[in-house]
N, C-alpha and C positions, 0 to 999 in steps of 0.2 A: 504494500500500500504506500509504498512512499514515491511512487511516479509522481506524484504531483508536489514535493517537495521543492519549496523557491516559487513557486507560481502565485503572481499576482491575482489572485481572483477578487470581481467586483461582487458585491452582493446589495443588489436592490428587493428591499423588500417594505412593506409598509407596518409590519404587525411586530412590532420593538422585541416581543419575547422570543417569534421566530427567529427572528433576525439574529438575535443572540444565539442560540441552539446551534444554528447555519454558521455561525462565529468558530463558536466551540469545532464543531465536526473538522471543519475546513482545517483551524489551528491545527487540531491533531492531525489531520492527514500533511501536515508538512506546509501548508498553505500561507501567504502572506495575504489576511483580507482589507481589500479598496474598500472602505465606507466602513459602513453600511450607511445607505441612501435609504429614507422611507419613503419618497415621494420622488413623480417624474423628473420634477427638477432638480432636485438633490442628484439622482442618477446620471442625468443630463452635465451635471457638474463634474462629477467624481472624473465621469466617462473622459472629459478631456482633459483632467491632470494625470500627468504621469503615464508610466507604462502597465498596462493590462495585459492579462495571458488570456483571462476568459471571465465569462457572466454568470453568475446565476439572478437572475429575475423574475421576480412574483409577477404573474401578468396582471392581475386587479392589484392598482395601488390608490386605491380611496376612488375618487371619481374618476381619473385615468388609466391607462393601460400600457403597460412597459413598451408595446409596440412599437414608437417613432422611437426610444433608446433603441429598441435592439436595430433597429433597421442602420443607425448609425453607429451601431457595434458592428455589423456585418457588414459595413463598408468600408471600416476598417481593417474585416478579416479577424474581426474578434471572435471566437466558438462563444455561444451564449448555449447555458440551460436554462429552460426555463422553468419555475415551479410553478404549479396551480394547484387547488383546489377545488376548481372550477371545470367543466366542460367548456373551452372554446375555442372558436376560429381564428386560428393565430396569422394566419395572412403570408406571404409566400416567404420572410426571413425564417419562419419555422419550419420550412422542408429541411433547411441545413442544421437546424435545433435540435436537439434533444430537450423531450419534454419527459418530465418526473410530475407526478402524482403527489401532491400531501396527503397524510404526513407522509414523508421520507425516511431513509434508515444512512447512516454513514456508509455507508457499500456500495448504498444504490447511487449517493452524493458521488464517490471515489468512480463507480465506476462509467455514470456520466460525464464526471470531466473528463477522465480517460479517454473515452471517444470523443469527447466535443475537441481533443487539445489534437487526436490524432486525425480529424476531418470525419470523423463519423465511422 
């Protein structure tokens, strides 16, 4: 489990306690985490300081949806996952996404960045 050791991952999420959970995991897997962002514009922010390996982003973050970040993740060539709880139409950045299910387990975290970092 330590592939992802040294990797900047961003983490936008809006729910402070998940977001901290997603903290923890990422730490243990070797991870340096960007943010945490709870809202599009916070995300929107993080997104252009510094260097990013990859995303994980909650698609509903209060009245917005992670969408226009990821779509400027991926024009970057950032790998984004995405997390939901939600059933929905993620719009064509998420053919190249991995999407996970809440709640999640640190495995299933590990072994989607894995594929998001190796192109799928």
């Amino acid at each position: 489990m330590r592939q992802l050791t040294g990797k900047r991952v961003l983490v936008v999420e809006d729910e402070p306690i998940v977001a901290m959970c997603l903290e923890d995991i990422l730490t243990d897997l070797g991870c340096e985490v960007v943010g945490p962002a709870y809202s599009l514009p916070q995300g929107l922010a993080q997104a252009e300081d510094g260097r990013i390996d990859a995303a994980i982003l909650d698609v509903n973050l209060g009245p917005d949806t992670s969408l226009a970040l990821a779509d400027a993740l991926a024009a970057r060539a950032v790998p984004i996952v995405f997390a939901t709880g939600y059933g929905h139409t993620l719009g064509p950045t998420a053919v190249a996404a991995e999407v996970l299910s809440k709640p999640y387990t640190a495995a299933e975290i590990n072994d989607a960045l894995v594929r998001a970092l190796q192109g799928g």
